[in-house]
C-alpha positions in Angstrom: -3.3 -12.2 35.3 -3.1 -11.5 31.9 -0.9 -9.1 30.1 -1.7 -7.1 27.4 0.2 -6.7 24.1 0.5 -2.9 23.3 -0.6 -2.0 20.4 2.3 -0.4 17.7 2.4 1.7 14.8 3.4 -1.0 12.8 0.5 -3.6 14.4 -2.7 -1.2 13.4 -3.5 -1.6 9.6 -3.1 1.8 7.5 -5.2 3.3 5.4 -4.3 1.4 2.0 -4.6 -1.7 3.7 -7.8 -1.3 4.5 -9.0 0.0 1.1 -7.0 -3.4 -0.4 -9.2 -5.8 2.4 -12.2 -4.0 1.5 -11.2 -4.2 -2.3 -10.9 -7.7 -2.4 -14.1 -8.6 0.1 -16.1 -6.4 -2.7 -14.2 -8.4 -5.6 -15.2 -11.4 -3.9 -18.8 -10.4 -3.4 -19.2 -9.2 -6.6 -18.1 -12.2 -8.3 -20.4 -14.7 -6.5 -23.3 -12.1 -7.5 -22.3 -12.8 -11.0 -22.0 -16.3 -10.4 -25.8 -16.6 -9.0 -27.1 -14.0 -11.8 -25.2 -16.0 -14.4 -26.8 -19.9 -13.3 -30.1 -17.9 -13.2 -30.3 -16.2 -16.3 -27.6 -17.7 -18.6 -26.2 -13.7 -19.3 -23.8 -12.1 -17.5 -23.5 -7.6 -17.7 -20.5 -7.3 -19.3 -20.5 -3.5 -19.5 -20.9 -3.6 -15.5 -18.0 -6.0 -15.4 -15.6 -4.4 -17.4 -16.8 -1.0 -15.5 -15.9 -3.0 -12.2 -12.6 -4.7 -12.8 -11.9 -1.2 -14.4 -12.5 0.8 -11.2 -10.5 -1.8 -9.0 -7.7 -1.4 -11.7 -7.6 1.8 -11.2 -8.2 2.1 -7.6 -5.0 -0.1 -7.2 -2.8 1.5 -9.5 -3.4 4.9 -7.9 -2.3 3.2 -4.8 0.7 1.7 -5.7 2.0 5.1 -7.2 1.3 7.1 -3.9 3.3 4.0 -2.7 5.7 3.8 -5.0 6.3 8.0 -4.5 6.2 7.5 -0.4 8.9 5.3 -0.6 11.0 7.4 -3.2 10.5 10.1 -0.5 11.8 7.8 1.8 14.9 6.4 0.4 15.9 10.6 -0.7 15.5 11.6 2.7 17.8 8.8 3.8 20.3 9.3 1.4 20.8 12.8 2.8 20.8 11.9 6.1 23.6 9.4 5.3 25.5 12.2 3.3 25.3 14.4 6.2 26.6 12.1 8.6 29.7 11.1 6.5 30.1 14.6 5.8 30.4 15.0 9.5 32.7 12.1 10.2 34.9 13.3 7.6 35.0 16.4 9.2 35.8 14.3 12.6 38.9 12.5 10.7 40.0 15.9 9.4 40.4 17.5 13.0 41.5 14.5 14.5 44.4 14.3 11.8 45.1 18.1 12.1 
């Protein structure tokens, strides 16, 4: 018999991951393309190179500031959760001394 591993939320890759592997396979591609059209013809397009690098740049950067915010949204929601729940204990340790 053989028993299968349930998937979890944490095992499935998310969106950004997938734009990063996809990112990188294109980077990859890209580059080798340059590679062949450089030992070919001796030139490379540099306009379409910086344009590239410049879109992947950006593409990242976007991504790491909807990151960046997620996690700031994170970390405030539980800071209030932990201010709520000393709040609550305090007002445990108030009645119990009363």
């Amino acid at each position: 018999m053989r028993t299968e591993k349930k998937r979890t939320k944490k095992d499935t890759p998310h969106a950004m991951d997938r734009i990063l592997i996809i990112l990188g396979i294109s980077l990859a591609i890209f580059t080798a393309a340059m590679i062949v059209l450089f030992c070919i013809y001796q030139t490379t397009p540099d306009t379409l190179i910086g344009c590239v690098f410049a879109a992947i740049t950006g593409e990242c950067g976007i991504m790491g500031w909807i990151k960046n915010s997620k996690e700031r949204q994170e970390t405030r929601r539980w800071e209030l959760e932990d201010r709520q729940y000393d709040r609550a204990q305090m007002r445990e340790r108030n009645i119990e001394d009363e």
